[in-house]
Gaussian input, Z-matrix of N, CA and C with variables (Angstrom, degrees):
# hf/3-21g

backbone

0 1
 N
 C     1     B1
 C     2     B2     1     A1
 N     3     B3     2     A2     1     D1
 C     4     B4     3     A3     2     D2
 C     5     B5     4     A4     3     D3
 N     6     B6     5     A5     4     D4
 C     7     B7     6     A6     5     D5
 C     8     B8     7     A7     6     D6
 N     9     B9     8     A8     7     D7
 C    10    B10     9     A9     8     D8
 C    11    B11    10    A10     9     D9
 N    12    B12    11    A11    10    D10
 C    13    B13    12    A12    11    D11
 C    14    B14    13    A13    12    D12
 N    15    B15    14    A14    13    D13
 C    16    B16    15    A15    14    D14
 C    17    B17    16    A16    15    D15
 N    18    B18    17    A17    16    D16
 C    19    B19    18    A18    17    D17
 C    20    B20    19    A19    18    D18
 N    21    B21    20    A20    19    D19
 C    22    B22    21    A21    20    D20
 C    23    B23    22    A22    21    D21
 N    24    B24    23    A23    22    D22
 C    25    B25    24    A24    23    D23
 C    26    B26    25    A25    24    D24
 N    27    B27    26    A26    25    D25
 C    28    B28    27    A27    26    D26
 C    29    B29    28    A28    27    D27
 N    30    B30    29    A29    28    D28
 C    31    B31    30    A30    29    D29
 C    32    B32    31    A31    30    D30
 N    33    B33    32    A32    31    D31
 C    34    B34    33    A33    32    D32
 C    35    B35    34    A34    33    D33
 N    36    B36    35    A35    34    D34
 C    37    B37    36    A36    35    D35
 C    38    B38    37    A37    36    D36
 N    39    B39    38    A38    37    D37
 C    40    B40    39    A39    38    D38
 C    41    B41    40    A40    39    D39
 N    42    B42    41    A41    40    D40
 C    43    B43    42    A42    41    D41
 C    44    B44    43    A43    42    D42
 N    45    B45    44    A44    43    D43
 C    46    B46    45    A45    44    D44
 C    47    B47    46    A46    45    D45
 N    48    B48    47    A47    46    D46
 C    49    B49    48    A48    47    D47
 C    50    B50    49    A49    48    D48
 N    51    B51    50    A50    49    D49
 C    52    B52    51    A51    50    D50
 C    53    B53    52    A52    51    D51
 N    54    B54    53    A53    52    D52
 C    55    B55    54    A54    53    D53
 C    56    B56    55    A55    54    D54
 N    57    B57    56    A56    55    D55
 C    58    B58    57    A57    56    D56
 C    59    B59    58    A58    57    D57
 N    60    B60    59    A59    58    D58
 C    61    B61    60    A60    59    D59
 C    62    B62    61    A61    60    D60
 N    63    B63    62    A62    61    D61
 C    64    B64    63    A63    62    D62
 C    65    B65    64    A64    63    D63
 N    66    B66    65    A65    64    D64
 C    67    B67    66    A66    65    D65
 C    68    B68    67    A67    66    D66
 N    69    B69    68    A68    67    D67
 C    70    B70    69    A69    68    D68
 C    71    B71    70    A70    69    D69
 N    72    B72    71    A71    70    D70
 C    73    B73    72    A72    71    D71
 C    74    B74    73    A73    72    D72
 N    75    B75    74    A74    73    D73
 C    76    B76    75    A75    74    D74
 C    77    B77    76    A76    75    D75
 N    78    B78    77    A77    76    D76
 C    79    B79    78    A78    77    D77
 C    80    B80    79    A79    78    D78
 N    81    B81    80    A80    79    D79
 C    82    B82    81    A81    80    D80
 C    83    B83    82    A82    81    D81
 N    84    B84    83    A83    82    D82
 C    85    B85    84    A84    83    D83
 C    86    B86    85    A85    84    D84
 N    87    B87    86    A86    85    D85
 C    88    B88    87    A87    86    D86
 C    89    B89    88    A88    87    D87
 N    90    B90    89    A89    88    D88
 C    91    B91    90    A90    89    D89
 C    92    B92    91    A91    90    D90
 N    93    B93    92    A92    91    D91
 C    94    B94    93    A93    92    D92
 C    95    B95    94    A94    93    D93
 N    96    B96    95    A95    94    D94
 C    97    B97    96    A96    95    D95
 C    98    B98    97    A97    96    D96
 N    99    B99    98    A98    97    D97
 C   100   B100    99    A99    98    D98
 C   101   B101   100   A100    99    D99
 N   102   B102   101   A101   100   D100
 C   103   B103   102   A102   101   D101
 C   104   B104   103   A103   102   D102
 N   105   B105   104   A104   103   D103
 C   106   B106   105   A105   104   D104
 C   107   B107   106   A106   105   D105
 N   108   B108   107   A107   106   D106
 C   109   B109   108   A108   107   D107
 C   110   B110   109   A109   108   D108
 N   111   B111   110   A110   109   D109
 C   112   B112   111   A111   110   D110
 C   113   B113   112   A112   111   D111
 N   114   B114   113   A113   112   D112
 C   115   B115   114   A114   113   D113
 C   116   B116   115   A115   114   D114
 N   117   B117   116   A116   115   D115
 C   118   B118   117   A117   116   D116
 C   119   B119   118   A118   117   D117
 N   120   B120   119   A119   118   D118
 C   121   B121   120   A120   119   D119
 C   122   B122   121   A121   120   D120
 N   123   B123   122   A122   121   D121
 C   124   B124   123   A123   122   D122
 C   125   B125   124   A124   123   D123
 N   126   B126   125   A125   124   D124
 C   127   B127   126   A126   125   D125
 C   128   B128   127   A127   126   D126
 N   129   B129   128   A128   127   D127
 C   130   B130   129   A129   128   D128
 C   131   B131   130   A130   129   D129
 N   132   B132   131   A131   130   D130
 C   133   B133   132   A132   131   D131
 C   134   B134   133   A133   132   D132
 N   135   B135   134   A134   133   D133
 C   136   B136   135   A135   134   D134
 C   137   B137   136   A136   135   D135
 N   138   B138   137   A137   136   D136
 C   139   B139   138   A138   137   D137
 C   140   B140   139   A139   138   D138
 N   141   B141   140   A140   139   D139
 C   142   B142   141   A141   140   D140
 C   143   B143   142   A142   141   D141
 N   144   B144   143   A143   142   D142
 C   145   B145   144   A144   143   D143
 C   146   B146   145   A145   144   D144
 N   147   B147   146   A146   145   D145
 C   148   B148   147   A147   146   D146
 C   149   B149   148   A148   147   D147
 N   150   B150   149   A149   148   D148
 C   151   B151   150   A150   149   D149
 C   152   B152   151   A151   150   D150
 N   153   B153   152   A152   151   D151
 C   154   B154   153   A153   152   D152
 C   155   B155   154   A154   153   D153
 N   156   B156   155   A155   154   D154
 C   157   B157   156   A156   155   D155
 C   158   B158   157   A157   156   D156
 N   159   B159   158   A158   157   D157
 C   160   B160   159   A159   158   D158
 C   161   B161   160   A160   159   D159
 N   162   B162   161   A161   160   D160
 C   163   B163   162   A162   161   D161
 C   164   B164   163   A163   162   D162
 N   165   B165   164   A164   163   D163
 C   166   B166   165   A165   164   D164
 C   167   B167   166   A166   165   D165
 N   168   B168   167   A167   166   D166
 C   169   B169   168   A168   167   D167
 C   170   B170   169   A169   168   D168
 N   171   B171   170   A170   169   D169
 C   172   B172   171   A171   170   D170
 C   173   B173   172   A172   171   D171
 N   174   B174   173   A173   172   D172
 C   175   B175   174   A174   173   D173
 C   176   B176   175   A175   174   D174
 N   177   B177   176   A176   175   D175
 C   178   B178   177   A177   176   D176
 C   179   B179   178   A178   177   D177
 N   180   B180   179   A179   178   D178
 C   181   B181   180   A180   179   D179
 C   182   B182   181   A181   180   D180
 N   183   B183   182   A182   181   D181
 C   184   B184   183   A183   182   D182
 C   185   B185   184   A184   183   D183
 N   186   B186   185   A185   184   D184
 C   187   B187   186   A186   185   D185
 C   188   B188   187   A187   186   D186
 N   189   B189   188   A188   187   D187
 C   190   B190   189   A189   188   D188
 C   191   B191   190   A190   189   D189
 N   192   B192   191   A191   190   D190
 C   193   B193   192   A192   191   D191
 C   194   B194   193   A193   192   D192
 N   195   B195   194   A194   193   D193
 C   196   B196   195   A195   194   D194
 C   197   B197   196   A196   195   D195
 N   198   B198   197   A197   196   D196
 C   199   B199   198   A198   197   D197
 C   200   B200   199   A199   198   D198
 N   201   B201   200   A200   199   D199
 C   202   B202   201   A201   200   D200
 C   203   B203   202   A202   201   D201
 N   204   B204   203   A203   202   D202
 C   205   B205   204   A204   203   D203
 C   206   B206   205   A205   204   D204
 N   207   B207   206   A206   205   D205
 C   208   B208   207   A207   206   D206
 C   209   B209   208   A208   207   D207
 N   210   B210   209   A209   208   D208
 C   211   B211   210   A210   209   D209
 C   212   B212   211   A211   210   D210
 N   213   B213   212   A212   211   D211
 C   214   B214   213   A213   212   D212
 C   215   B215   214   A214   213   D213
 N   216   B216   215   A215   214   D214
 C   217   B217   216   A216   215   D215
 C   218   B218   217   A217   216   D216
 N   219   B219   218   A218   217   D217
 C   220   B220   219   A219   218   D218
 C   221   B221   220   A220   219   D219
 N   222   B222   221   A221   220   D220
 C   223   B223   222   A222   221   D221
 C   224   B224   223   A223   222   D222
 N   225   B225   224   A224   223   D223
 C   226   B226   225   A225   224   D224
 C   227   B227   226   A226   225   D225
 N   228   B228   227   A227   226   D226
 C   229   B229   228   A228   227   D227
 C   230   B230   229   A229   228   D228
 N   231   B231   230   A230   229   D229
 C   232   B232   231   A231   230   D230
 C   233   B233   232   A232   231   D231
 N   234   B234   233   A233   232   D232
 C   235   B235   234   A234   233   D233
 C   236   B236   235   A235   234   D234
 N   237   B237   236   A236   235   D235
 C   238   B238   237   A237   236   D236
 C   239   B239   238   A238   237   D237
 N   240   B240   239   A239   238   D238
 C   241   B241   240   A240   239   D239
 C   242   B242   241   A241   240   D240
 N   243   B243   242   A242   241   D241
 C   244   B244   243   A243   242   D242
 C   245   B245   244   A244   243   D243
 N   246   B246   245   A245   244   D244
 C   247   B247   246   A246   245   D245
 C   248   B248   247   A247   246   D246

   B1=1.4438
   B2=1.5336
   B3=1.3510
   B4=1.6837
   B5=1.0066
   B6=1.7186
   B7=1.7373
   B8=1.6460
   B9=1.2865
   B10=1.4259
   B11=1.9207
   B12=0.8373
   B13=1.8627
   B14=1.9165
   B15=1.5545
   B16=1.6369
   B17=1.4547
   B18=1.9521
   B19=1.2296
   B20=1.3351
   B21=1.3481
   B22=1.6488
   B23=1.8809
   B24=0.7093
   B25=1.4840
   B26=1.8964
   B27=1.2877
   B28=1.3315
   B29=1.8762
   B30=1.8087
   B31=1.1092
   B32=1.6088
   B33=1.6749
   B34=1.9109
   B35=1.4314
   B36=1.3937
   B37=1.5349
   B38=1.5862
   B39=1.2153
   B40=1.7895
   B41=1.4996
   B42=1.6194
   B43=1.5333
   B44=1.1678
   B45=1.5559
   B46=2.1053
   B47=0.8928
   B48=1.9368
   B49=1.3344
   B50=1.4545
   B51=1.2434
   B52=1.5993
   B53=1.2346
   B54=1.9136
   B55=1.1057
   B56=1.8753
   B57=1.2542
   B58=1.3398
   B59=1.2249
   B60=1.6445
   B61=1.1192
   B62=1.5928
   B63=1.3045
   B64=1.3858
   B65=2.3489
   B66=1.4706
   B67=1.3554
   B68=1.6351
   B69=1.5571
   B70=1.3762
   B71=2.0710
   B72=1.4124
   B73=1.6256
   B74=1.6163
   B75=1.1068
   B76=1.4407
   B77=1.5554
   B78=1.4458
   B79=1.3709
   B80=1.4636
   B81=1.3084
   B82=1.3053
   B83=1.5589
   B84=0.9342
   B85=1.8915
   B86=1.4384
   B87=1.1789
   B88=1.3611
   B89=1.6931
   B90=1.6223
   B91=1.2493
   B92=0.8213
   B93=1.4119
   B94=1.8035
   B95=1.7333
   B96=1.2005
   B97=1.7890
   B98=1.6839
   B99=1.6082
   B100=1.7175
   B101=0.6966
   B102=1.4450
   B103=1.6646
   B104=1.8848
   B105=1.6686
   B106=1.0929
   B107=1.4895
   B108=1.3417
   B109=1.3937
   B110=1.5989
   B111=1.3163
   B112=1.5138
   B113=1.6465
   B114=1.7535
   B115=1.1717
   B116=1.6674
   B117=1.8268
   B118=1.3121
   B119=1.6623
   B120=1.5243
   B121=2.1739
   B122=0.9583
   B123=1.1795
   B124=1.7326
   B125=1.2775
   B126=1.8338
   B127=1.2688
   B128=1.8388
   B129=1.6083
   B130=1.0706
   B131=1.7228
   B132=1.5495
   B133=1.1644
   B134=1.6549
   B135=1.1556
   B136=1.0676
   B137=2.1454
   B138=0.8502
   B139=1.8473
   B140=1.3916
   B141=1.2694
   B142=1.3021
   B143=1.1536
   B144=1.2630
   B145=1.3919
   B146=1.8619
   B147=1.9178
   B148=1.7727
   B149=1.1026
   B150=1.4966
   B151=1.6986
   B152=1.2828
   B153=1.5503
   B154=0.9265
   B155=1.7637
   B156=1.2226
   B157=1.7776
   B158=1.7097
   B159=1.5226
   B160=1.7790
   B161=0.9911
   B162=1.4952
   B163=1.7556
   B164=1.6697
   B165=2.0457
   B166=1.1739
   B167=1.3126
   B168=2.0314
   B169=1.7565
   B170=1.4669
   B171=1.4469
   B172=1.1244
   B173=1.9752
   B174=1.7830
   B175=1.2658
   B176=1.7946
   B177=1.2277
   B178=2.0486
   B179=1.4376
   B180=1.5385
   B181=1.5661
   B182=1.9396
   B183=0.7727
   B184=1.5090
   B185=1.6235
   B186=1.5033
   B187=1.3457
   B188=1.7905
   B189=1.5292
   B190=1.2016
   B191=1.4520
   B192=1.4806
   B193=1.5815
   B194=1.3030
   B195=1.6811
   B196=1.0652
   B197=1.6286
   B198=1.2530
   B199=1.3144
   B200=1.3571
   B201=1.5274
   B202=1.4814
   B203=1.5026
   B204=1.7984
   B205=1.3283
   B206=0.6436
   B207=1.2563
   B208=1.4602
   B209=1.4475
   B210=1.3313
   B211=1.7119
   B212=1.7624
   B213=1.5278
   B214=1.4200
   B215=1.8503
   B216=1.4761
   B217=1.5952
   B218=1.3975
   B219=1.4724
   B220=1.4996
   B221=1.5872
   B222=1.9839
   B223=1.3194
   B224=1.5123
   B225=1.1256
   B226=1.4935
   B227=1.2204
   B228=1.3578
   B229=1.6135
   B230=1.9817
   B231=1.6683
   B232=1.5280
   B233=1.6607
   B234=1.1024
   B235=1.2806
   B236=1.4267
   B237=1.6736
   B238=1.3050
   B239=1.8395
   B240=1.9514
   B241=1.3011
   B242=1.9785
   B243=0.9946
   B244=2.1056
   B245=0.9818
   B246=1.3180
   B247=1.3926
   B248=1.5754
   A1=107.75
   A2=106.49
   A3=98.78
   A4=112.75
   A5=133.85
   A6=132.09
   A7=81.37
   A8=112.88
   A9=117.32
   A10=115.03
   A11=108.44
   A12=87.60
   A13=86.04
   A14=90.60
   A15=109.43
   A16=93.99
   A17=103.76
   A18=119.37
   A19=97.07
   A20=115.28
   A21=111.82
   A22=116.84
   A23=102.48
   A24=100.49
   A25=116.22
   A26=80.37
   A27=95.08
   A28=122.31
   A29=101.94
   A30=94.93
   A31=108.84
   A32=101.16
   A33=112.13
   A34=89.21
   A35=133.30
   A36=107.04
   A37=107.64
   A38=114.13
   A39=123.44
   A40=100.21
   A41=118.22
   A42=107.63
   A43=98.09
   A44=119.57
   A45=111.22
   A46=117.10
   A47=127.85
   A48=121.45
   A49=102.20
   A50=117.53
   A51=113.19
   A52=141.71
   A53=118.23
   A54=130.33
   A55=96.95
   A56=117.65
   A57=109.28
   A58=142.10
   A59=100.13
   A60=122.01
   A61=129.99
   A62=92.87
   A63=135.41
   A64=115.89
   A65=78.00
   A66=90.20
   A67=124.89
   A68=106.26
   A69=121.33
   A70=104.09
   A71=111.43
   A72=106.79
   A73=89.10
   A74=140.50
   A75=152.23
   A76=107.19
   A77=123.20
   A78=141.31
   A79=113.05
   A80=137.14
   A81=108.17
   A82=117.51
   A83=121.73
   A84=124.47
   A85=111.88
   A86=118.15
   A87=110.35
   A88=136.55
   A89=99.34
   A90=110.58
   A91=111.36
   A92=141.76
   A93=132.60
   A94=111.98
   A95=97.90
   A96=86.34
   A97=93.05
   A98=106.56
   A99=89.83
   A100=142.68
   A101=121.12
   A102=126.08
   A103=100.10
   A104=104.19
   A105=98.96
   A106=136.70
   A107=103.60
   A108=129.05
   A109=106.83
   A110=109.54
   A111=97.50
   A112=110.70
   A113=117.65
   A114=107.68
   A115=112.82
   A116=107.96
   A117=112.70
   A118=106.64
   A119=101.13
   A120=95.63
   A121=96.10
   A122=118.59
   A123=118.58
   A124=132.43
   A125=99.81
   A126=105.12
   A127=103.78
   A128=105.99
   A129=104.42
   A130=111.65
   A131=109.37
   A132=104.50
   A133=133.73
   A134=120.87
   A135=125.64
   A136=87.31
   A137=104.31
   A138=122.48
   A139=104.60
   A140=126.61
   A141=133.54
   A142=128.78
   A143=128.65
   A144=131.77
   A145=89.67
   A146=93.80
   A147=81.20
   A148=123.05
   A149=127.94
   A150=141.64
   A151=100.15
   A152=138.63
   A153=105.70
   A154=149.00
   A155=128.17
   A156=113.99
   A157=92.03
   A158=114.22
   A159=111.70
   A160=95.05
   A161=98.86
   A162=119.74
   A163=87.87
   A164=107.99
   A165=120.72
   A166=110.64
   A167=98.57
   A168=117.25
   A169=104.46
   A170=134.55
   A171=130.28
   A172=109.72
   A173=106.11
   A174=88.75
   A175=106.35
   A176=117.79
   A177=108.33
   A178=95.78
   A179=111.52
   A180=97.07
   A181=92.03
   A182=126.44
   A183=123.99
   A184=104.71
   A185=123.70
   A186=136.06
   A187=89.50
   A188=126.46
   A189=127.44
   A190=113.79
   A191=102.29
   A192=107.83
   A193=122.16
   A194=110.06
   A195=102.97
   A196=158.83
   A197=105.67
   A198=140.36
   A199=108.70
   A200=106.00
   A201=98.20
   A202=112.06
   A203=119.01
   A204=87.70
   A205=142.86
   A206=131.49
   A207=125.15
   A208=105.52
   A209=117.92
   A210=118.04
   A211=122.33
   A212=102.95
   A213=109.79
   A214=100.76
   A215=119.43
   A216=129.54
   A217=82.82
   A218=145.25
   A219=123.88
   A220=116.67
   A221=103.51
   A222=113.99
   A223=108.37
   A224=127.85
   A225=141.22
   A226=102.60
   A227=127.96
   A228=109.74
   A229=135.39
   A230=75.85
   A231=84.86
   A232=101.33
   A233=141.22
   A234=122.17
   A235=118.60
   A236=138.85
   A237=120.42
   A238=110.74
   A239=101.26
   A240=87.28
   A241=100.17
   A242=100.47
   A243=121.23
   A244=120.27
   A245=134.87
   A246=165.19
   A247=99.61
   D1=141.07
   D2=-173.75
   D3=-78.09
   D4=-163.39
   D5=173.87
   D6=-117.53
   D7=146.71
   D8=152.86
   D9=-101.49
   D10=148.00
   D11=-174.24
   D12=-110.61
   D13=178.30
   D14=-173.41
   D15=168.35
   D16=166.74
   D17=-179.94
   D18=-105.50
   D19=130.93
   D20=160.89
   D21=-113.55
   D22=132.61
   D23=176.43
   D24=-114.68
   D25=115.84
   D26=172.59
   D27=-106.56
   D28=-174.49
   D29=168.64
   D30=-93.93
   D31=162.20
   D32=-176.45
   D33=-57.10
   D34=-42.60
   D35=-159.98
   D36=-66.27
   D37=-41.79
   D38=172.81
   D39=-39.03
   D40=-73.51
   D41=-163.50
   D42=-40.10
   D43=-59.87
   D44=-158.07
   D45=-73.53
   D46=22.93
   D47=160.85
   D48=-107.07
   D49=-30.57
   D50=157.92
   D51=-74.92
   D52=-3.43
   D53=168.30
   D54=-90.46
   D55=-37.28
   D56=168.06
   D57=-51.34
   D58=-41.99
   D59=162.84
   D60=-45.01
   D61=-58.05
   D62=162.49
   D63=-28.77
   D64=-57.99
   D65=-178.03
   D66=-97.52
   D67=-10.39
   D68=169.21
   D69=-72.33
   D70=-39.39
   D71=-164.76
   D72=-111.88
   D73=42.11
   D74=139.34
   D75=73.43
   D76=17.00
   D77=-154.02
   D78=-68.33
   D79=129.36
   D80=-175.95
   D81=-106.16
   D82=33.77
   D83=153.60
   D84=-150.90
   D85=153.92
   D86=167.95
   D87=-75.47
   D88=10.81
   D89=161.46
   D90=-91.16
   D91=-33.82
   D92=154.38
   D93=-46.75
   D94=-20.56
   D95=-165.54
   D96=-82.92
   D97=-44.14
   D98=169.35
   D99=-76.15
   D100=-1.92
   D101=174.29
   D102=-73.00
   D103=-53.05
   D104=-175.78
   D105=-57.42
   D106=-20.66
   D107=168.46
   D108=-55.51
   D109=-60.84
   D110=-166.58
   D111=-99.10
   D112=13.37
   D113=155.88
   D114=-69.90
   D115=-31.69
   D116=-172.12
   D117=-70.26
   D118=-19.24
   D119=179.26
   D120=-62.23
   D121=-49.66
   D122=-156.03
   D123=-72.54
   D124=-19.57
   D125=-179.21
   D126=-82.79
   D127=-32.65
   D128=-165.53
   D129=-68.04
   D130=-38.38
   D131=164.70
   D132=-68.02
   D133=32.52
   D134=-154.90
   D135=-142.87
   D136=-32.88
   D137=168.82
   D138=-69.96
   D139=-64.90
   D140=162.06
   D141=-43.82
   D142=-18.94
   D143=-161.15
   D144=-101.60
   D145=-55.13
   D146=179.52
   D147=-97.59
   D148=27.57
   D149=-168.72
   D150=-127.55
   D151=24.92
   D152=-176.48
   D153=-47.44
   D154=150.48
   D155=-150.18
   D156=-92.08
   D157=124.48
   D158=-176.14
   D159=-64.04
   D160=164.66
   D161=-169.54
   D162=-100.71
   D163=155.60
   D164=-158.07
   D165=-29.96
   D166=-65.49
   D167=-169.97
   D168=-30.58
   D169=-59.86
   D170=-154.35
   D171=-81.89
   D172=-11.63
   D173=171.32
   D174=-94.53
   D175=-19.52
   D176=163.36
   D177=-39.31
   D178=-65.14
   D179=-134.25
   D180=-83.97
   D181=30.41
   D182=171.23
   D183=-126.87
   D184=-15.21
   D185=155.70
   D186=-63.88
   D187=-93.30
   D188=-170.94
   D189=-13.77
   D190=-69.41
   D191=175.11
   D192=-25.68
   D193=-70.09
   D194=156.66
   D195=-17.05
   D196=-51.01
   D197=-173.45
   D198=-78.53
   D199=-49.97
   D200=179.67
   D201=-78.63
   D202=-23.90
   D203=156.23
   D204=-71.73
   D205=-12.15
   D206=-165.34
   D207=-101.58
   D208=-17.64
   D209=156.33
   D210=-54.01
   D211=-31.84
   D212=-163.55
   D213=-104.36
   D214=10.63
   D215=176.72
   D216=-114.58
   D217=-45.27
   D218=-169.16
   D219=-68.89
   D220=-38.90
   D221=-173.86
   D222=-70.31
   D223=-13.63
   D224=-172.69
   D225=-94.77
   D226=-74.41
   D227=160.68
   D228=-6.79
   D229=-74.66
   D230=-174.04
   D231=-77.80
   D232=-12.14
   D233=153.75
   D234=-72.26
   D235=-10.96
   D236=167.90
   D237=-114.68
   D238=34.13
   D239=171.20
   D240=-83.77
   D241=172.96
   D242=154.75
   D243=-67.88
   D244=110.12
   D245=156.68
   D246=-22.96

């Protein structure tokens, strides 16, 4: 795929999240840091789309779930320890 070049102008706070960026994944220009940036949007939006995050109700009752198993593996235990 070719590079097309151009000027973009952004704001200073933008560059120092892409020079940060930049210097956190050892990258050496900040056109790597934006490419890599929006391979990472894309992937992430692409997680989101098929991950959606459950809504509260469904994380209680999968907390509950939880809970009661692990209430009903402790109570089972100590009912088949030796006296």
């Amino acid at each position: 795929m070719a590079k097309k070049s151009s000027t973009v102008h952004l704001l200073e706070k933008v560059w120092e999240e892409i020079e940060e960026y930049q210097k956190q994944n050892g990258l050496s220009s900040r056109n790597d840091a934006i490419e890599h940036m929006f391979v990472e949007r894309r992937l992430l939006l692409k997680l989101s789309i098929n991950n959606t995050i459950p809504k509260q109700e469904e994380m209680i009752s999968i907390d509950n779930e939880i809970n009661d198993k692990l209430s009903n593996a402790l109570s089972s235990a100590y009912g088949e320890m030796p006296e």
